[in-house]
C-alpha atoms as a printed R data frame, in Angstrom:
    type eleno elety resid chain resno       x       y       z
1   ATOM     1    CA   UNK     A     1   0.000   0.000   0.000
2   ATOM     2    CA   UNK     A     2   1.566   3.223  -1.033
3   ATOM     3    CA   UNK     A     3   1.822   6.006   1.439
4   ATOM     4    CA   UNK     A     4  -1.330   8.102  -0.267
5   ATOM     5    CA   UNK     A     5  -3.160   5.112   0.180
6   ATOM     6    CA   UNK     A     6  -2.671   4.331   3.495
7   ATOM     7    CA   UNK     A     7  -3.049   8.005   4.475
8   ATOM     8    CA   UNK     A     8  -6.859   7.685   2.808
9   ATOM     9    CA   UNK     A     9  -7.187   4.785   4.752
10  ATOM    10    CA   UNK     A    10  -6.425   6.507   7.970
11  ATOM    11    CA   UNK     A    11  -8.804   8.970   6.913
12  ATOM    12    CA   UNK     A    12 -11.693   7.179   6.043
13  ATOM    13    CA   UNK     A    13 -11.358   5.007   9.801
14  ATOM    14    CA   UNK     A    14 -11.254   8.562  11.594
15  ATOM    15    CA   UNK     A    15 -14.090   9.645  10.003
16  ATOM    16    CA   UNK     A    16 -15.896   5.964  10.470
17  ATOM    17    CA   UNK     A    17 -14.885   6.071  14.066
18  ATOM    18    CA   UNK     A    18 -17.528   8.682  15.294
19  ATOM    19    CA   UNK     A    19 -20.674   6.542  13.787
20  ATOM    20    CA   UNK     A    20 -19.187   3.560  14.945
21  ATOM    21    CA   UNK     A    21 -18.863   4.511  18.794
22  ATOM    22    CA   UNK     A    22 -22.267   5.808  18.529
23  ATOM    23    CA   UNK     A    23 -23.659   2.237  16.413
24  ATOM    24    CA   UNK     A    24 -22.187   1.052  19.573
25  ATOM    25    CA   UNK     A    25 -23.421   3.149  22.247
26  ATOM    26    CA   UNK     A    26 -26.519   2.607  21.129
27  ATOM    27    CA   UNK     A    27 -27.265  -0.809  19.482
28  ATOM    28    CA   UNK     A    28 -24.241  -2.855  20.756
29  ATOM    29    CA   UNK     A    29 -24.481  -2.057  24.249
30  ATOM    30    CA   UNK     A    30 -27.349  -3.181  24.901
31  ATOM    31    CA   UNK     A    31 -27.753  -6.152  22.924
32  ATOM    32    CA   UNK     A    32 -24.710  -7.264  25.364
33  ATOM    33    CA   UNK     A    33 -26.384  -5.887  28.571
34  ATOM    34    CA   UNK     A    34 -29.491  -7.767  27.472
35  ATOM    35    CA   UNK     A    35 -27.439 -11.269  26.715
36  ATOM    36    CA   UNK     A    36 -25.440 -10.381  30.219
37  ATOM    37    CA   UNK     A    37 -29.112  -9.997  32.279
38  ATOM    38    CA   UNK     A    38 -30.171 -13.522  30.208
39  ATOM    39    CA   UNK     A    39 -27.481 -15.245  32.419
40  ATOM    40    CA   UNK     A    40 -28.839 -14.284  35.170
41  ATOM    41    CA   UNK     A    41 -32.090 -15.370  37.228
42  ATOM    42    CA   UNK     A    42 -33.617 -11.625  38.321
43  ATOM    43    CA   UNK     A    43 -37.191 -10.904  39.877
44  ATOM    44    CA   UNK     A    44 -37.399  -7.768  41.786
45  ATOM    45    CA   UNK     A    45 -40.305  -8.576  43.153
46  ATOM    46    CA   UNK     A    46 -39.242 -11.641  45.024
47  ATOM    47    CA   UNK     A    47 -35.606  -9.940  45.698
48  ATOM    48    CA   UNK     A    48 -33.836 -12.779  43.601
49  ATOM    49    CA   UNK     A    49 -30.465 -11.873  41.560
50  ATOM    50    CA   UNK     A    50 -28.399 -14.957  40.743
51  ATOM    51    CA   UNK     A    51 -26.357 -16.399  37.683
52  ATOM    52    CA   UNK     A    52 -28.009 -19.161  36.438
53  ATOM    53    CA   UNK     A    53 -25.778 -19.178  33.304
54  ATOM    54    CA   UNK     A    54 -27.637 -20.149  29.658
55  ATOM    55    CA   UNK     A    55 -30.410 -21.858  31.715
56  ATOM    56    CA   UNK     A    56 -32.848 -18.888  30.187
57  ATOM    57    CA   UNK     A    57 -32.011 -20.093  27.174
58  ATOM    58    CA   UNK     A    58 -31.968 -23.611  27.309
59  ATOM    59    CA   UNK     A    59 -35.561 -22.833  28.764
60  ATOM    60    CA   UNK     A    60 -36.857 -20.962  25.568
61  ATOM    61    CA   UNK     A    61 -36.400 -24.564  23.733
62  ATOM    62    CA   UNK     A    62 -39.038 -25.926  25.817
63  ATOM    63    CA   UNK     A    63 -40.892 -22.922  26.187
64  ATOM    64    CA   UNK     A    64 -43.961 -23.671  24.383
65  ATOM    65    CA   UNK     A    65 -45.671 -20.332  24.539
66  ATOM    66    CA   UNK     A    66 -42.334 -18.796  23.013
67  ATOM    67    CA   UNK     A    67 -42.426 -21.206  20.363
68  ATOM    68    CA   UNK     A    68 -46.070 -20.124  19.806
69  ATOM    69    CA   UNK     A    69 -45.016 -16.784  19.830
70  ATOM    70    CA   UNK     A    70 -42.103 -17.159  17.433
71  ATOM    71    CA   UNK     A    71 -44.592 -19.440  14.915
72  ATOM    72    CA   UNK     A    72 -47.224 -16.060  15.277
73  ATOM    73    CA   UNK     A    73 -44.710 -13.575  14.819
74  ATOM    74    CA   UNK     A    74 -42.989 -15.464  11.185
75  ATOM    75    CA   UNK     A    75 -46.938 -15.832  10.020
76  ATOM    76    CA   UNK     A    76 -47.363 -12.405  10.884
77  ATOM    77    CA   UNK     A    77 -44.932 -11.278   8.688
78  ATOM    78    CA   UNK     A    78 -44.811 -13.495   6.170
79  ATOM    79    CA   UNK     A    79 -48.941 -12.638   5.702
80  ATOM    80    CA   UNK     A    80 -48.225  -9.118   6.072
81  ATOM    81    CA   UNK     A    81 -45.522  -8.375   4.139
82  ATOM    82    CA   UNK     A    82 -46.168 -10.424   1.332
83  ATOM    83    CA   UNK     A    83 -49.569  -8.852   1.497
84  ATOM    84    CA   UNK     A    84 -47.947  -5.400   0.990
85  ATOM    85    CA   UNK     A    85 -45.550  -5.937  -1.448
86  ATOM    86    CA   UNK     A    86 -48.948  -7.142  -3.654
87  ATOM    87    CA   UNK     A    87 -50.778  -4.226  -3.280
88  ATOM    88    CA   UNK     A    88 -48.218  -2.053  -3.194
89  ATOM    89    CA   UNK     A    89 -47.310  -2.557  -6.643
90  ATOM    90    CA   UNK     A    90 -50.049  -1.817  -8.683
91  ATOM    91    CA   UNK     A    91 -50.399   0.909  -6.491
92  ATOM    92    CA   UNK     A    92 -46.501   2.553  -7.269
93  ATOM    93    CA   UNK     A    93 -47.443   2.100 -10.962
94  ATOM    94    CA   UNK     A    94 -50.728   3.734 -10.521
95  ATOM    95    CA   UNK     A    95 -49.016   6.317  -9.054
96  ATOM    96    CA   UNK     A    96 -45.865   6.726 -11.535
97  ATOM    97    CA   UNK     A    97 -48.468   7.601 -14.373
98  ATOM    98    CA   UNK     A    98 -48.293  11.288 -15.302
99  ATOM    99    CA   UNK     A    99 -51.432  12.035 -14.942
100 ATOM   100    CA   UNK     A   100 -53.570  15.017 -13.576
101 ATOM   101    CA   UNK     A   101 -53.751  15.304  -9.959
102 ATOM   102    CA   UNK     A   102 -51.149  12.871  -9.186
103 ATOM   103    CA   UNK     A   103 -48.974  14.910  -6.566
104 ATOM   104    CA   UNK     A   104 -51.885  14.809  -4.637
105 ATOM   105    CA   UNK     A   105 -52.433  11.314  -5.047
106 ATOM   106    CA   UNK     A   106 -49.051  10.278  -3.250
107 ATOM   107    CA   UNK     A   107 -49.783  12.747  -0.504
108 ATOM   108    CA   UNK     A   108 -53.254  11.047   0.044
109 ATOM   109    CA   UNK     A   109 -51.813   7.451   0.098
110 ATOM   110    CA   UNK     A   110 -49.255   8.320   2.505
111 ATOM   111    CA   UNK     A   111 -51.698   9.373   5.160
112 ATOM   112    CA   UNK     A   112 -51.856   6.014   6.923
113 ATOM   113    CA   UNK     A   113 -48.166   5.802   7.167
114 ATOM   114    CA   UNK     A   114 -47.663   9.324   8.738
115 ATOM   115    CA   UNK     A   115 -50.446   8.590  11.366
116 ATOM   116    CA   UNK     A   116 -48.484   7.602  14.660
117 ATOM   117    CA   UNK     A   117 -49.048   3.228  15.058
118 ATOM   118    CA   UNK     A   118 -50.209   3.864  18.594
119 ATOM   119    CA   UNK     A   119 -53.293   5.917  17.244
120 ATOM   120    CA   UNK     A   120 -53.411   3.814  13.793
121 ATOM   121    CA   UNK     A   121 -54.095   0.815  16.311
122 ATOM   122    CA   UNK     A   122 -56.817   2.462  18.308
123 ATOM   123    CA   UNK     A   123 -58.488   3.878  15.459
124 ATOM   124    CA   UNK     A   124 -58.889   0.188  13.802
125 ATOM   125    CA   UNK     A   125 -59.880  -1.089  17.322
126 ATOM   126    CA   UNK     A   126 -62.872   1.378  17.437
127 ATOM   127    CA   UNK     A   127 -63.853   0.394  13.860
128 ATOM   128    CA   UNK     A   128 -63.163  -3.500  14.755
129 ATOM   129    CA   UNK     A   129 -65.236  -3.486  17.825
130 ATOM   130    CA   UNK     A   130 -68.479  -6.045  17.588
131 ATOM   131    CA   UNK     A   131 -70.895  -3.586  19.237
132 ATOM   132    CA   UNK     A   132 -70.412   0.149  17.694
133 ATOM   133    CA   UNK     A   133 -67.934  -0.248  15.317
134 ATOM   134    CA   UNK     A   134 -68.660   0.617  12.027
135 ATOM   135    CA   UNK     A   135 -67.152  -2.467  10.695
136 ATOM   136    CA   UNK     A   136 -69.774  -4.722  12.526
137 ATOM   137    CA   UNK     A   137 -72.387  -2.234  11.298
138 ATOM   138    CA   UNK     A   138 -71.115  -2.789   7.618
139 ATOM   139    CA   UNK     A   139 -70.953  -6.167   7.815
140 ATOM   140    CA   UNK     A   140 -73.655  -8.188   6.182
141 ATOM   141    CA   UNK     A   141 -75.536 -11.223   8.855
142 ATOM   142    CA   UNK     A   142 -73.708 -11.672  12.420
143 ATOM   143    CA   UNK     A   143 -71.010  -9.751  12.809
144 ATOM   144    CA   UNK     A   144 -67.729 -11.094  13.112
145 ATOM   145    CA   UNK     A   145 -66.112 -10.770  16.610
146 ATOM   146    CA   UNK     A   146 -62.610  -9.100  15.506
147 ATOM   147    CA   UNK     A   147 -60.697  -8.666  18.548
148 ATOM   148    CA   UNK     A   148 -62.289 -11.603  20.987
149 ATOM   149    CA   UNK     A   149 -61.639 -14.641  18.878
150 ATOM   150    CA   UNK     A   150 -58.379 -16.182  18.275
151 ATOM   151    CA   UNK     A   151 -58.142 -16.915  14.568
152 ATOM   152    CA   UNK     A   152 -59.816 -13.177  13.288
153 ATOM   153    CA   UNK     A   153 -58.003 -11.111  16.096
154 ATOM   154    CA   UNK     A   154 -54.452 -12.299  14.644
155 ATOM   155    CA   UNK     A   155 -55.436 -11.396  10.858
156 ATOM   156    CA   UNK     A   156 -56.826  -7.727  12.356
157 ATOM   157    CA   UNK     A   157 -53.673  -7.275  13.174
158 ATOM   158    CA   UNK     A   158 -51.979  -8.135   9.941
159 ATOM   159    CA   UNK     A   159 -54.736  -5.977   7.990
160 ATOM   160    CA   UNK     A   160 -53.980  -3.129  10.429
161 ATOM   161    CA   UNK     A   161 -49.879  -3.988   9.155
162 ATOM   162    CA   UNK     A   162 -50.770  -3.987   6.366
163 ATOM   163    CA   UNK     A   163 -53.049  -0.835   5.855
164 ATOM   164    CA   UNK     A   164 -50.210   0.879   8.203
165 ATOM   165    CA   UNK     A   165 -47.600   0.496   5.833
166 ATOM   166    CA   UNK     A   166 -48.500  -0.669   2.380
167 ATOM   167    CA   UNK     A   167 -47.851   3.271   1.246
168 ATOM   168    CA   UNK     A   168 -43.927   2.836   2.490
169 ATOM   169    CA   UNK     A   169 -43.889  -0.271   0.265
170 ATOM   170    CA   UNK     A   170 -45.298   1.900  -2.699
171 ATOM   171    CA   UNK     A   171 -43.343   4.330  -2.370
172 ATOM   172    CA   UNK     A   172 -40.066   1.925  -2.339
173 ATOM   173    CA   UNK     A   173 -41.503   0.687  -5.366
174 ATOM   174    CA   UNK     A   174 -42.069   4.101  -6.979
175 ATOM   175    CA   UNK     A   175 -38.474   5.360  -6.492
176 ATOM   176    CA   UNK     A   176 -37.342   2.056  -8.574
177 ATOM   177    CA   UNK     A   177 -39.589   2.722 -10.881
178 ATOM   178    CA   UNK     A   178 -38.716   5.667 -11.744
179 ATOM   179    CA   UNK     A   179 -34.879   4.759 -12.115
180 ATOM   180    CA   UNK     A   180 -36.270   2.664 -15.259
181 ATOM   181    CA   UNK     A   181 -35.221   4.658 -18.575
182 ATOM   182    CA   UNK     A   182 -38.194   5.755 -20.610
183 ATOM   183    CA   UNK     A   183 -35.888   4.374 -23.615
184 ATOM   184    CA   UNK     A   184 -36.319   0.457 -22.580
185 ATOM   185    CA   UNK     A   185 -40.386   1.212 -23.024
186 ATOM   186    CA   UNK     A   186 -39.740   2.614 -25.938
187 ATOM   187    CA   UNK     A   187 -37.544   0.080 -27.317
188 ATOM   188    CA   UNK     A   188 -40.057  -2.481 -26.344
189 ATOM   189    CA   UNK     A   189 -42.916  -0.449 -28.238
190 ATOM   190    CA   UNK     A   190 -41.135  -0.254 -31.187
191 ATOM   191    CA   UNK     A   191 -40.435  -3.996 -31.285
192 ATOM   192    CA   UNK     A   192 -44.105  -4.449 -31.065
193 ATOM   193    CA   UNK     A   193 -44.202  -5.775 -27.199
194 ATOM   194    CA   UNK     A   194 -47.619  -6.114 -25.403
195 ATOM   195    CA   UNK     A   195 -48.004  -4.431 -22.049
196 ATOM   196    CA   UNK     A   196 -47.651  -7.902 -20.054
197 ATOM   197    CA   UNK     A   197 -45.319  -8.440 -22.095
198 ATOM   198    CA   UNK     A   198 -42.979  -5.396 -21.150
199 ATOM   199    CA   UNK     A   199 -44.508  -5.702 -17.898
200 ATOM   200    CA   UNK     A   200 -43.069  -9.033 -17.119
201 ATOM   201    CA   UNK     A   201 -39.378  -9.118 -19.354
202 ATOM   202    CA   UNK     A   202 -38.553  -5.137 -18.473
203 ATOM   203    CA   UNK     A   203 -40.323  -3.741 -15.704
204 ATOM   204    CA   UNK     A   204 -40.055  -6.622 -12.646
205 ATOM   205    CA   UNK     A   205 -36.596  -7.715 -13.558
206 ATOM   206    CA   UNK     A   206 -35.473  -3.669 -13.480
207 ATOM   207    CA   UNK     A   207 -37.639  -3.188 -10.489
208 ATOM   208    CA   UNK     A   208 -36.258  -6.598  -8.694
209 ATOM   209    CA   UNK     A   209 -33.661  -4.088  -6.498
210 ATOM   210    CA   UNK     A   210 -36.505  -2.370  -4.832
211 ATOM   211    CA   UNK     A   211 -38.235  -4.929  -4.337
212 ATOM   212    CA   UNK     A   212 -35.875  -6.401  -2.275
213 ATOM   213    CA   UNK     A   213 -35.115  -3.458  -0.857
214 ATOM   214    CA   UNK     A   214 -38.553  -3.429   0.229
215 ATOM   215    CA   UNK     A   215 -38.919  -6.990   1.786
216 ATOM   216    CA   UNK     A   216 -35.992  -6.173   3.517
217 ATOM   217    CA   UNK     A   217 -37.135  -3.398   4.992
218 ATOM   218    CA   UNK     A   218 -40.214  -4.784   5.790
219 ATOM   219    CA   UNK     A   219 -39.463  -7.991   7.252
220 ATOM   220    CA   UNK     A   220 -37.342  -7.019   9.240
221 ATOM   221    CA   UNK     A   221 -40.106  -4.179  10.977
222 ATOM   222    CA   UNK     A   222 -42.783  -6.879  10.936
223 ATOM   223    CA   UNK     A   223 -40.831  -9.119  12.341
224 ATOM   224    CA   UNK     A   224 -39.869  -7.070  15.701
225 ATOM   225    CA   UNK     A   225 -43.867  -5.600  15.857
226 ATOM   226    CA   UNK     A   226 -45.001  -4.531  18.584
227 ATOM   227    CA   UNK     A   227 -46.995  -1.341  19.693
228 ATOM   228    CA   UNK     A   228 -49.481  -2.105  16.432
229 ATOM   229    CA   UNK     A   229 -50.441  -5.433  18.309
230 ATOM   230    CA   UNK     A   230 -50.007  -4.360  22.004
231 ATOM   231    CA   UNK     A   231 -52.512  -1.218  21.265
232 ATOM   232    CA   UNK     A   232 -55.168  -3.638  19.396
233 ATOM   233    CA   UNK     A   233 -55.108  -6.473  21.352
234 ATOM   234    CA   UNK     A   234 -52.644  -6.320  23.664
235 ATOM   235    CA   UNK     A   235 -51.339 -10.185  22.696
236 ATOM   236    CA   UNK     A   236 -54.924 -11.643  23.030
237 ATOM   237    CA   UNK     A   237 -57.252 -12.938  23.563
238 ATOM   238    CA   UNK     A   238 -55.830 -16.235  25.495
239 ATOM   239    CA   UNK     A   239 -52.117 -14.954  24.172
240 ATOM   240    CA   UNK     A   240 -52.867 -15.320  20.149
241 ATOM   241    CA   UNK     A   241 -51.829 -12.575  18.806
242 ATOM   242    CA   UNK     A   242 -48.454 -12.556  20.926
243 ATOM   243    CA   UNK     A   243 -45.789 -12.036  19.286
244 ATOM   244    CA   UNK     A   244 -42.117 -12.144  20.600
245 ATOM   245    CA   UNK     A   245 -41.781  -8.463  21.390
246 ATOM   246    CA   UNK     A   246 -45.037  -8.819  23.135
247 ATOM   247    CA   UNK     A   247 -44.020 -12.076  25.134
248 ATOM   248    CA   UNK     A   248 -40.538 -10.451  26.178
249 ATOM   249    CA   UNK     A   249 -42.512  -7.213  27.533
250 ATOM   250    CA   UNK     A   250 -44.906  -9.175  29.328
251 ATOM   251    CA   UNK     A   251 -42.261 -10.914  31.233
252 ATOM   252    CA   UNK     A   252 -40.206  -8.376  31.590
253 ATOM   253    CA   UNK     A   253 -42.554  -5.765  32.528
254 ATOM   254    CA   UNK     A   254 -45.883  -7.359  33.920
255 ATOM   255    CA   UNK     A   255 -44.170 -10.823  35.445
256 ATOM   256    CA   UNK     A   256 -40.646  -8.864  36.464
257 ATOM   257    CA   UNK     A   257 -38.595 -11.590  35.244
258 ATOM   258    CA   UNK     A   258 -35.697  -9.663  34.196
259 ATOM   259    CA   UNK     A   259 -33.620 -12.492  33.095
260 ATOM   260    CA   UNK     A   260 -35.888 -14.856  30.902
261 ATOM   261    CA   UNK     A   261 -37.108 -11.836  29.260
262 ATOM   262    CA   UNK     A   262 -33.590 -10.594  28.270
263 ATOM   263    CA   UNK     A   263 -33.439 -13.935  27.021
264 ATOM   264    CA   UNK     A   264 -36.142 -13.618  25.092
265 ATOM   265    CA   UNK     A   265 -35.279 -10.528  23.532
266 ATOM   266    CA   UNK     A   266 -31.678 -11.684  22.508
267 ATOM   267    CA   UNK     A   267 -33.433 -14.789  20.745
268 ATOM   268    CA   UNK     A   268 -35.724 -12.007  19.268
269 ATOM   269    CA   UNK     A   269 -32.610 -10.212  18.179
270 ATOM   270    CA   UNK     A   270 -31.003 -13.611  16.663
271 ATOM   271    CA   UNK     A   271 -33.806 -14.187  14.563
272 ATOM   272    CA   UNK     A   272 -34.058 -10.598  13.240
273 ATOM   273    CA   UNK     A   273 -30.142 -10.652  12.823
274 ATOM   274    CA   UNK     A   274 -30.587 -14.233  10.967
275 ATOM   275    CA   UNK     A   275 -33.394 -12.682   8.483
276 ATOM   276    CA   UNK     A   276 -31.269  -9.522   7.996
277 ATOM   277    CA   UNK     A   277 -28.740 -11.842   7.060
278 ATOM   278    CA   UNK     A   278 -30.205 -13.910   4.380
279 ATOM   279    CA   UNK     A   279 -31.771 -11.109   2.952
280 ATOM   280    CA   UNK     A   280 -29.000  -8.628   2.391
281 ATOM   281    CA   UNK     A   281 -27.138 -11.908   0.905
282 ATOM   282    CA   UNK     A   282 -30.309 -12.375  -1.361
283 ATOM   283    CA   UNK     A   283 -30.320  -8.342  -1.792
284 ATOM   284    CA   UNK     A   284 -26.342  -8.311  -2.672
285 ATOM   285    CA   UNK     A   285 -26.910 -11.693  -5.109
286 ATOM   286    CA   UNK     A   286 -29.366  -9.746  -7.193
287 ATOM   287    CA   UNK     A   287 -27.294  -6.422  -7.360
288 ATOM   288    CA   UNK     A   288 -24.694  -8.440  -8.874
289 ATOM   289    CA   UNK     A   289 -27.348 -10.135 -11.260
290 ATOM   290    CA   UNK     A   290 -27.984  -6.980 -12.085
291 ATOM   291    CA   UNK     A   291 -24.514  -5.683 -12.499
């Protein structure tokens, strides 16, 4: 390495090193703390503080209600985000047309995403609610019990996801969109290519890096939910729309066992790490398809 270069080099770490102290002020530190506190058996309320070493996480193998949870939280976003990405994309190419009116099109669809999730969540539970809401109003013969049974309280929760955030996805979508040359649609029209056509061979293999920018994003939000479901349902009813986040504040905060719910939110930052991971690999494998 010549001495210009490893003058840049020193450069470029000094002006890395600020970010990187603060990454790990305040995303390192206390994903240690919290895998520290998971060795350790703590319940203020009964005065107990004692290292009990990776029993906490030996016990989240045959912790069926955080197996539950984990099961609920990959359906959750699997449902959700895959949900999004569909509507989302008709709606970004809907929205790339130049047509009349269209800046205040986006602004419209972006409402639901700029409304806080705390009051997104109690607005749905108002309109999901069996006796007043206008949902149960709407609905044609009995109405459907939203929040109070097991199976229809979970998918509330996705539709509230996905209602929530579908506009980020579009507008993902509508930034890689608009990277796409007009000259590739025109070279397609002029060799006589349908719409479906240039739809399928031009537009989704162009638009493939946003896409998975988008699950990325996505996933990885769904996947670590929590105020949308604690404000709806607040993990019920009988725990089944608990996800992890919602499992490790319960018994952290309601049960005060420190310990097994640091555990459970260092296996909730595994998982998210593990998705992260196989996504940016899938991410980086289709930049270079692309390349």
């Amino acid at each position: 390495m010549t001495s210009r270069a490893a003058e840049d080099a020193r450069t470029a770490w000094r002006l890395v090193a600020p970010a990187a102290v603060l990454l790990g002020g305040v995303a390192l530190y206390p994903v240690a703390a919290g895998f520290v506190m998971g060795l350790e058996r703590v319940v203020l309320v009964f005065h107990e503080h004692r290292f009990v070493g990776l029993a906490n996480y030996r016990a989240l193998l045959a912790d069926d209600r955080f197996l539950a949870a984990l099961a609920r939280t990959a359906y959750f976003s699997a449902v959700a985000v895959g949900a999004e990405l569909l509507l989302a994309l008709p709606l970004a190419l809907v929205l790339d047309r130049a047509v009349r009116g269209r800046g205040l099109l986006r602004a419209a669809v972006l409402i639901p995403w700029a409304i806080p999730t705390a009051v997104s969540a109690k607005l749905w539970a108002w309109l999901l609610e069996p006796g007043f809401g206008l949902v149960a109003r709407l609905w044609p013969g009995t109405p459907v019990n939203w929040l109070g049974a097991p199976a229809p309280a979970l998918h509330a929760a996705i539709l509230l996801d996905v209602w929530k955030t579908t506009p980020f996805v579009a507008l993902v979508l509508l930034a890689g969109l608009q990277n796409i040359s007009a000259d590739v649609y025109a070279a397609a029209a002029v060799d006589g290519a349908s719409r479906w056509r240039t739809f399928r061979a031009i537009t989704l293999p162009l638009l493939r890096p946003a896409i998975l920018l988008a699950l990325l994003f996505r996933s990885l939000d769904a996947f670590r939910v929590f105020d949308a479901v604690y404000v709806l349902t607040a993990g019920g009813p009988a725990n089944a729309t608990e996800t992890l986040s919602v499992y490790a504040y319960k018994t952290l905060v309601r049960a005060g066992d420190f310990g097994y719910g640091a555990a459970i939110s260092v296996a909730t930052f595994a998982c998210v790490a593990l998705l992260s991971g196989v996504l940016l690999a899938v991410l980086a494998r289709g930049a270079e398809d692309a390349a």
